[in-house]
N, C-alpha and C positions, 0 to 999 in steps of 0.2 A: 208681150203679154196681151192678152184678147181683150178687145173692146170692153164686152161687156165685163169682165174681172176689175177694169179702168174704174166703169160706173160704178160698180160695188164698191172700191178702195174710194171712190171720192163720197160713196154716199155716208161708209163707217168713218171716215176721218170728219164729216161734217155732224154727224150725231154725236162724235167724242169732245168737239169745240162750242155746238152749238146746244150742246141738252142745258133745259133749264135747269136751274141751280134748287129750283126751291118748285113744287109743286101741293097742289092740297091734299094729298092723300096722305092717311096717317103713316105712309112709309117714310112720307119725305121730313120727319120729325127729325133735324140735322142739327146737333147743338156746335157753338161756336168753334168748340175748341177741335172738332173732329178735322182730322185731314182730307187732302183731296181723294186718297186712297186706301177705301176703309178697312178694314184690316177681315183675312179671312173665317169662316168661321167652322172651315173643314168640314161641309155636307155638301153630298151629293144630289143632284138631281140624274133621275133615269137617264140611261144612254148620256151623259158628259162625266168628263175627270171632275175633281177638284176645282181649282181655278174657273173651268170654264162654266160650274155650278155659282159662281158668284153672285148673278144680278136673283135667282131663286130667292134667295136669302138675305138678302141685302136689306137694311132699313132703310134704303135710300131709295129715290125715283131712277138712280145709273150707277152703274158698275165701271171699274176698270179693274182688272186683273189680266193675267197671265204667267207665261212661264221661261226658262232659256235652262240651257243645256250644252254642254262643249265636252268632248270624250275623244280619246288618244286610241289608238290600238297598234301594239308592238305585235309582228310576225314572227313566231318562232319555228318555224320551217315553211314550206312550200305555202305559196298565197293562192287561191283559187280564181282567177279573173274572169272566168268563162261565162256567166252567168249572165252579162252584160247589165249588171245593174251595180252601180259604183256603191249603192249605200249599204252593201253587203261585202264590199272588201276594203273601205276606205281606210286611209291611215289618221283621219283629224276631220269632227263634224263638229258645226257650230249652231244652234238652232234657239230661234227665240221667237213667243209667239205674245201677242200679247189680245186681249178679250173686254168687246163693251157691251156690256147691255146696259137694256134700258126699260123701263116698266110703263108700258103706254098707258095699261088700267090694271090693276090689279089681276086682272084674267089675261092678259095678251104682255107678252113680253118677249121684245125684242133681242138675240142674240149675236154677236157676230165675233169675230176671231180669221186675223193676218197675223203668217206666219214666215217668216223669212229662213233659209236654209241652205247653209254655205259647206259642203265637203270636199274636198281630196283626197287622193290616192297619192302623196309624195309629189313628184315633178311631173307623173305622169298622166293624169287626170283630176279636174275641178268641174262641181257643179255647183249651180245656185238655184236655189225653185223657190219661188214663190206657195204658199196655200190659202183659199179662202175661205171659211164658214160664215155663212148669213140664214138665218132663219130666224122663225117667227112660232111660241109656241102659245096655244090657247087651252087655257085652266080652268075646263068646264068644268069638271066635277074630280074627286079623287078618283075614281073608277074609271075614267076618260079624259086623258086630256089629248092633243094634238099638237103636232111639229112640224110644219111646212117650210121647205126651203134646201140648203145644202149643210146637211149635218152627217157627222160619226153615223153608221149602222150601230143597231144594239145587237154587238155578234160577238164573240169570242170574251177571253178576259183583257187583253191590253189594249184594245182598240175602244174602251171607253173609261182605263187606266191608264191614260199612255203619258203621266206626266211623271218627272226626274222623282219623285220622292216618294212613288205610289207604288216603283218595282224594285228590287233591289238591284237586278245586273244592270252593267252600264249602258249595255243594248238588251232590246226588247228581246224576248227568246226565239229562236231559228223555227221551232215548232208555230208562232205566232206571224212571227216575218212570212214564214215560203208556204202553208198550206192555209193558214186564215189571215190574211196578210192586214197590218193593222195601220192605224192614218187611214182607213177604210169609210171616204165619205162622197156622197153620193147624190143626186138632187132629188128633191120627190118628196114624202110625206111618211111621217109614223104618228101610230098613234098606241097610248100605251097608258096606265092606271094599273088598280090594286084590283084584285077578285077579292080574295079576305084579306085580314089582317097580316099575314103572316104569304100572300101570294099574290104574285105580281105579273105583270105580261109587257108586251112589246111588240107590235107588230111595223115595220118599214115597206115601204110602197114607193120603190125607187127607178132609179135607168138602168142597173145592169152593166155590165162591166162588156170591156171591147176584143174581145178574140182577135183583132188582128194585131193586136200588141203582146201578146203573149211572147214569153220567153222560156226557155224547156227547163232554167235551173233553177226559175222560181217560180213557176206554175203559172197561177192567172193573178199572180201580184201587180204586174205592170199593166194590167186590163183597167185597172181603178181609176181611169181617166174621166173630167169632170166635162159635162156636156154644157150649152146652153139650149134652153126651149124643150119643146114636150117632147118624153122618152118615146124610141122608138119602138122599145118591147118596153114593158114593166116585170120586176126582179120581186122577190118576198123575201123577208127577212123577219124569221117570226121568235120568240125569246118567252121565255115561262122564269123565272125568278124564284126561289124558296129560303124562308127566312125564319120558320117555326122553329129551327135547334138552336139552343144558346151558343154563341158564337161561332154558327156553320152559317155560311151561305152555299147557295146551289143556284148552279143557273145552267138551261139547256137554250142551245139556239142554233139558226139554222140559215143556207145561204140558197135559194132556187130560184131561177129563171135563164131565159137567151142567154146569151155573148154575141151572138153573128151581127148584132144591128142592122139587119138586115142589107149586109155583105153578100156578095155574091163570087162567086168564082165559076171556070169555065172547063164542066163537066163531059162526059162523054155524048153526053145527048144538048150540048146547048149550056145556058147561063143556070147554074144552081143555086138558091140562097143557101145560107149558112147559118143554120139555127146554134148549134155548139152548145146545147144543156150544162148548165154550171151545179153541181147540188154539195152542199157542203153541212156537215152535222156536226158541232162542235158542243163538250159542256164542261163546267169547273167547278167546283167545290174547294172553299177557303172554309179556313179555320183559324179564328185567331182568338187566345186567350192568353191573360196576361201579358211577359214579354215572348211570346212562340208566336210563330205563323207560319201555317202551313196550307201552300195549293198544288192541288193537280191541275192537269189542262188536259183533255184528249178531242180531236179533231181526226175525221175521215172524210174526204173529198173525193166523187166523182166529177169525170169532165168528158161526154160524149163528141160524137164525132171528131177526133182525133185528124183522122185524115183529110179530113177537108180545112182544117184549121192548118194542119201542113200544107197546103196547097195555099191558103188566103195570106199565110205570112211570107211565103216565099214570094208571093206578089208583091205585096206589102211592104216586108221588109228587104225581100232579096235575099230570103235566109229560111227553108222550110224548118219550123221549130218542130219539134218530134215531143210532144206533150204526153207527161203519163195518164192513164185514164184513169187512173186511181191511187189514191195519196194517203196517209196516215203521218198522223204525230203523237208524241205523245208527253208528259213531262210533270217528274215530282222534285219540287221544292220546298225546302224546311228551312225557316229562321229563327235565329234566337239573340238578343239583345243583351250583350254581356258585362252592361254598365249596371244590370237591373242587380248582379252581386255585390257591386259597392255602394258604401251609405253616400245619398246623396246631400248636399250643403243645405243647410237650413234655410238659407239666404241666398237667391238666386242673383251673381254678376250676368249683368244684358247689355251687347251693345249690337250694332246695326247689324254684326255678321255672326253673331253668337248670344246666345243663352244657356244658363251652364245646369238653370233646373230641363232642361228641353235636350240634354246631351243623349244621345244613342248611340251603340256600337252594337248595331246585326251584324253576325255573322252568318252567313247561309248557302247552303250547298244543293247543284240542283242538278238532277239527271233528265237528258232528252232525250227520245227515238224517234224520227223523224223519214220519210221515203218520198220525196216527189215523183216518183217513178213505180210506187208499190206493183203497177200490171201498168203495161203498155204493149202497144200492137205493132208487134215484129216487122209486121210486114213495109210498113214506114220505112222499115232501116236496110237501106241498099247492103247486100249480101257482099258484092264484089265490086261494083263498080259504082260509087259514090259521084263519078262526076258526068255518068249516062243521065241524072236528072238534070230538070231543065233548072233548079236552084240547086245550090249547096244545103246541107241540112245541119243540123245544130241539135245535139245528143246532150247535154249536160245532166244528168243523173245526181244530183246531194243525196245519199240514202246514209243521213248522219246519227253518230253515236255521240253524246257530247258530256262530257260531266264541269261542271261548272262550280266554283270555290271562290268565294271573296267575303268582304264587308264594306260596309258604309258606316260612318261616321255623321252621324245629323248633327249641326254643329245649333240650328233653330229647328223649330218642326218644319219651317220651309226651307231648307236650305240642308246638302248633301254634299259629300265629299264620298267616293265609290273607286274599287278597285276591286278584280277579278282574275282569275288565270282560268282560262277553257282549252282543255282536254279533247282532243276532237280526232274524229275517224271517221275516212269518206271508207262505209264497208263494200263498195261493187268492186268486181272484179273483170277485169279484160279489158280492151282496148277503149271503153269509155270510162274506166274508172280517174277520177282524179282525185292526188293525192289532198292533203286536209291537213296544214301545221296548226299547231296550237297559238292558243292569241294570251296575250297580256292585255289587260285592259284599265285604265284611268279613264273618270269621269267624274264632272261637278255641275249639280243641279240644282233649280230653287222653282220656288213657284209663290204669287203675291195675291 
């Protein structure tokens, strides 16, 4: 683990032991009988899930919340291993993250969130990762406020819904994973508030993600590496928010700047940097009334210079990735909560792992399109003789078709029981097409 990630883990484990208990601001009005862990109150603040909206809302001077998560996936034909990223074909992930804030003055409020992350592949692959969020946001006014430090981008829809009880599949959607990739968090600065009542904004001022980590079957997802000290290029990440229809939301947002981090590779005339333009336009629309909900999601990515990012990975990694220049996703889900037809008990039974006035059964079915590869430049790809370059090259194409069928069982409003079966089709054809079985999916999530 890097030095500085040490500092941060000793400095959030020492604000979770050492925050005072009692302070004088009317938030810290804490009666006796309340426990150490105050119960959530399900509102969001901009750009964070749930949970990690905690210390926002909290009547207290500190927060503790978080979330955990543990999901199965059964293969039912051919597995896809090629992509080189294990959290796209594992067989058993374990994930638990837990969040403290803390309220320095009523305008400044301290965030942070460690997150621990253990999966497998069967016998044949294990990994663990670490994550860390630390930031600081200041509450000048509702029209403005600010976020400094290392948080979520406000970009897509699951990357600032990314917790067990907030989606219903047991994994994030393929359309969100490989062209707006989500856990997408970055160091640097947003600042973001209301224009009217009913209109909101977001603007992030970050590092930009690393073109020499790219991978070709999941675009610029493995770019999302976390730096320390001042960026070398700055990224934008800009978000508009709409909230005038009764139970619609709408949100547009957007991903531009570098990748090359000022990389260089060794050109026909000499040392070339490596700018690699990242620009990404994602926007969704939910809907939810009564027991229904329903979203779309649609994303379109460009990724310039192709070619020289095949040349900085082959140095790099010892492997030219063959990146498409242009990506699309797309995806409609509808659910429906089928407890809502039977009469519920008058008298609700509660214990630690259950509530029975709080019981949910969605059912919900979702369709993807998805093309990491939409247009890419032939000329990357060796005609006849693959091993005249001076690297091997790495072709991985997903241009997926996916239909999606399950339910969850919410046994508390934090707490989920999920299962799924996806339908799935790698549609290219020829000598890079790979095939695509279908998955079985279990999963069990909570959040506090």
């Amino acid at each position: 683990m890097p030095l500085h990630f040490k500092y941060l883990l000793t400095l959030q484990f020492s604000l979770i032991f050492f925050a005072p208990a009692k302070s004088q601001s009317s938030h810290d009005t804490i009666p006796e009988e309340k426990v150490a862990v105050e119960k959530l109150k399900y509102k969001q603040q901009p750009g964070l899930a749930l949970a990690a909206s905690k210390i926002f809302f909290s009547d207290r001077r500190y927060s503790i919340s978080g979330f955990g998560e543990a999901s199965f996936v059964n293969y039912r034909g051919p597995k896809n291993t090629e992509s080189g990223d294990l959290e796209l074909y594992y067989t058993n992930l374990y994930r638990f993250a837990t969040f403290f804030g803390y309220r320095i003055t009523d305008k400044i409020i301290w965030n942070s969130e460690l997150q621990i992350e253990y999966l497998h592949d069967g016998n044949n692959e294990s990994k663990t990762e670490f994550l860390f969020e630390a930031f600081v946001d200041f509450l000048v006014h509702d029209s403005f406020k600010a976020r400094v430090g290392y948080f979520p981008l406000p970009i897509g829809y699951v990357n600032n819904n990314d917790e067990p009880i907030m989606f219903y599949s047991v994994n994030r959607s393929e359309v969100e994973r490989l062209i707006t990739p989500t856990t997408w968090i970055e160091f640097g600065a947003m600042f973001y508030g209301t224009i009217t009542e009913d209109l909101s904004y977001a603007l992030g001022v970050s590092q930009g993600l690393n073109a020499a980590e790219y991978l070709s079957g999941s675009w610029i997802r493995q770019g999302r590496v976390i730096t320390w000290g001042l960026p070398k290029t700055l990224s934008f990440t800009p978000q508009l928010n709409y909230s005038g229809i009764d139970n619609l939301n709408l949100s547009i947002s957007g991903f531009f700047g570098n990748s090359g981090q000022e990389q260089t590779i060794i050109g026909n005339e000499g040392p070339q940097e490596v700018k690699a333009p990242v620009r990404i336009g994602t926007g969704y629309a939910k809907y939810e009334k009564g027991n229904w909900r329903f979203v779309t999601v649609g994303t379109y990515g460009a990724l310039h210079e192709t070619q020289e990012i095949a040349a900085l990975t082959g140095t790099e990694q010892g492997i030219r990735q063959i990146m498409g220049d242009r990506t699309m996703g797309y995806l409609f889900e509808l659910g429906h909560d089928l407890l809502s037809y039977f009469k519920k008990r008058k008298t609700a039974s509660e214990g630690f792992l259950h509530n029975t006035g709080e019981f949910k059964l969605p059912v919900f079915v979702r369709y993807e399109r998805l093309n990491t590869h939409l247009r890419l430049d032939d000329r990357l790809i060796p005609p006849t003789c693959p091993t005249c370059l001076p690297f091997p090259f790495a072709l991985v194409q997903n241009n997926l078709r996916i239909w999606t069928l399950g339910l969850n069982f919410n046994t508390k409003e934090n707490i989920v029981l999920k299962t799924n079966y996806q339908f799935r089709k790698n549609l290219n054809e020829g000598i890079f097409a790979l095939e695509e079985g279908n998955r079985l999916e279990f999963g069990f999530g909570f959040i506090f």
